[in-house]
N, C-alpha and C positions, 0 to 999 in steps of 0.2 A: 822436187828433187827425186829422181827416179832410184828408187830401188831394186836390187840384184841381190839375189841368194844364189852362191855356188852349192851346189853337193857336198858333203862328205867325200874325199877321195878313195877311202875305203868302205865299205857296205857296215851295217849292223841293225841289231834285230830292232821292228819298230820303224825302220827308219822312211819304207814306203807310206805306211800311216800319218809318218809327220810331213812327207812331202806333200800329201794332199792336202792337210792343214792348211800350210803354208802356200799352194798353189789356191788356196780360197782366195787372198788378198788380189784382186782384180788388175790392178796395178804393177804387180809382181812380175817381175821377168827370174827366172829359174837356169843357171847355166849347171849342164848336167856335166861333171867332171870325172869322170872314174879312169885313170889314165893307163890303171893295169889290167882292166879289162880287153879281153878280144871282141871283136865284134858280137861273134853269137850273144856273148855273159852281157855285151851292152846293149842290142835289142831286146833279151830276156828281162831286163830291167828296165829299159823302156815300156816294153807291155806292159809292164806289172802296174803302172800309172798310167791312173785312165785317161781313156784319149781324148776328155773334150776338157784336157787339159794341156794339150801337145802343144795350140799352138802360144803357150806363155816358155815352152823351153827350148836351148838354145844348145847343141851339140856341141863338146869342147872336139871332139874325138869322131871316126868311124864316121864322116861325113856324108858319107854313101848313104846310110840310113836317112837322110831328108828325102828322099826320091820316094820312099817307101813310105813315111808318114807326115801326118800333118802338122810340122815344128815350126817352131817363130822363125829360129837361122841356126848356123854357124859362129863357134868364137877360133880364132884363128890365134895361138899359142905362139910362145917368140920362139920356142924350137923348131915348130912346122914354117914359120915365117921364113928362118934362118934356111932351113934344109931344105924347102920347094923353089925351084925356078919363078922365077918370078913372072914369066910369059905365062907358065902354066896358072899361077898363081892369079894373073892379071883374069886372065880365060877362064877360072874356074869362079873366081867371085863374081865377073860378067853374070856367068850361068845364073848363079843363087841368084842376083840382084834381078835379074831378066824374069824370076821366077815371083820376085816378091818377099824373097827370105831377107832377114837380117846381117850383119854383117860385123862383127866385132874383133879389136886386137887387143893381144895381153901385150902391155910397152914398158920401159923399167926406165928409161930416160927423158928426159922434157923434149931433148934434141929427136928422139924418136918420133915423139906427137907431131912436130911441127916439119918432119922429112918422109912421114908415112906419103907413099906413094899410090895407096889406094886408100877407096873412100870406104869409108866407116862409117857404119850408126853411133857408134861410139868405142872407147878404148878404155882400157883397164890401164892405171897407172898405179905402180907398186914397188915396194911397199913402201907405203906414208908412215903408220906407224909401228910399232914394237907388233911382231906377231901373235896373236890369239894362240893360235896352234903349231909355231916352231918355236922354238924356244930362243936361240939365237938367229930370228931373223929381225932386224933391226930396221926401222925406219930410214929409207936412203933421201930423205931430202928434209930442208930445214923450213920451217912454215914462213918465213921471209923469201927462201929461194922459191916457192908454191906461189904466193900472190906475185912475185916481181913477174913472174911466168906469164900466170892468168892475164894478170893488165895487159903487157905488150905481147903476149902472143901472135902469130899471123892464121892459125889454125883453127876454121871452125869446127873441128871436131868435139862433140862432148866428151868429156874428161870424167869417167865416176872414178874414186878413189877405191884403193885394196890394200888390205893388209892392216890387220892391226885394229879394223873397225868396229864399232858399235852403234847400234841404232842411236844410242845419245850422241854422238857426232856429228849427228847431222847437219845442224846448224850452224856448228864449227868450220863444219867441211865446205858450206854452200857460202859462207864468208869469206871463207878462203880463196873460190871462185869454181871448186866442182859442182859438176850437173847433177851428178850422183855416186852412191857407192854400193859397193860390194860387200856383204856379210859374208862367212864361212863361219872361220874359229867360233866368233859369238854365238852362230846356231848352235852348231852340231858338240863344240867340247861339253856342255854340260851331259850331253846323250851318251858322249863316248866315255865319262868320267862316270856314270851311271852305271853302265855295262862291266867296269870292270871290276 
């Protein structure tokens, strides 16, 4: 079952130290999410991790930067989905795929998975459960409405799960019928509950 560490959306001290940690795990795909950053503040923190770690990380953001260094791909957000043309849309993941980069959606409905109109490495579905790191974000689907999914689905897309995770899920989750999930909350809250 493949494993995904999102970023912290916010910066804090320490916190390049621990991404190196955690980019030891070989296996590791790393999507870097900092969403209020401008580009300069997101290449500055891209360099600051070293680069024969690039290509395990995955740009949520400031996509123009893969031309410039050697990253796994692109995660393509349901706001940028929703707000890009989809010609353009279509033409620009051509580009990454033509390139060898990866390809990823953030999707929030089952009906999403199975009506995505481009091909994906895989997608983020969320949230499955109670949020680690919002307080009122609440798990939108029911683990009966999850498997009835998986079974008849028509969509080879791999499915990791977001929201709400923990590495002890995993087997929960891989029953259920996900490929893999997503950490955040479980990383980074104990770092950020630290700090203050």
């Amino acid at each position: 079952m493949q494993k995904v560490i999102l970023s912290n959306p916010t910066d804090f001290d320490g916190e390049i130290a621990i991404i190196e940690q955690l980019l030891m795990d070989e296996s590791l795909i790393f999507h870097l999410r900092k969403p209020d950053k401008n580009l300069k503040q997101l290449e500055d923190f891209l360099r600051s991790i070293p680069a024969k770690f690039y290509k395990k990380i995955v740009l949520h953001s400031h996509h123009e930067l893969i031309k410039k260094y050697n990253l796994r791909g692109i995660h393509i957000t349901e706001a940028i989905r929703q707000n890009m043309d989809e010609t353009v849309m279509s033409n620009m993941i051509k580009l990454f795929r033509n390139r060898g980069l990866s390809v990823s959606f953030s999707l929030h409905t089952l009906n999403a998975i199975e009506n995505l109109s481009f091909k994906a490495d895989y997608v983020f579905l969320s949230p499955i459960l109670k949020s680690i790191s919002k307080t009122d974000y609440i798990g939108a689907f029911t683990m009966d409405e999850l498997q009835f999914f998986f079974q008849v689905r028509k969509s080879k897309t791999p499915v990791y799960a977001l929201g709400g995770i923990r590495e002890e899920n995993k087997d929960f989750l891989q029953r259920i019928g996900f490929q893999g999930f997503a950490l955040m909350g479980a990383i980074w809250r104990p770092y950020i509950q630290e700090e203050k």
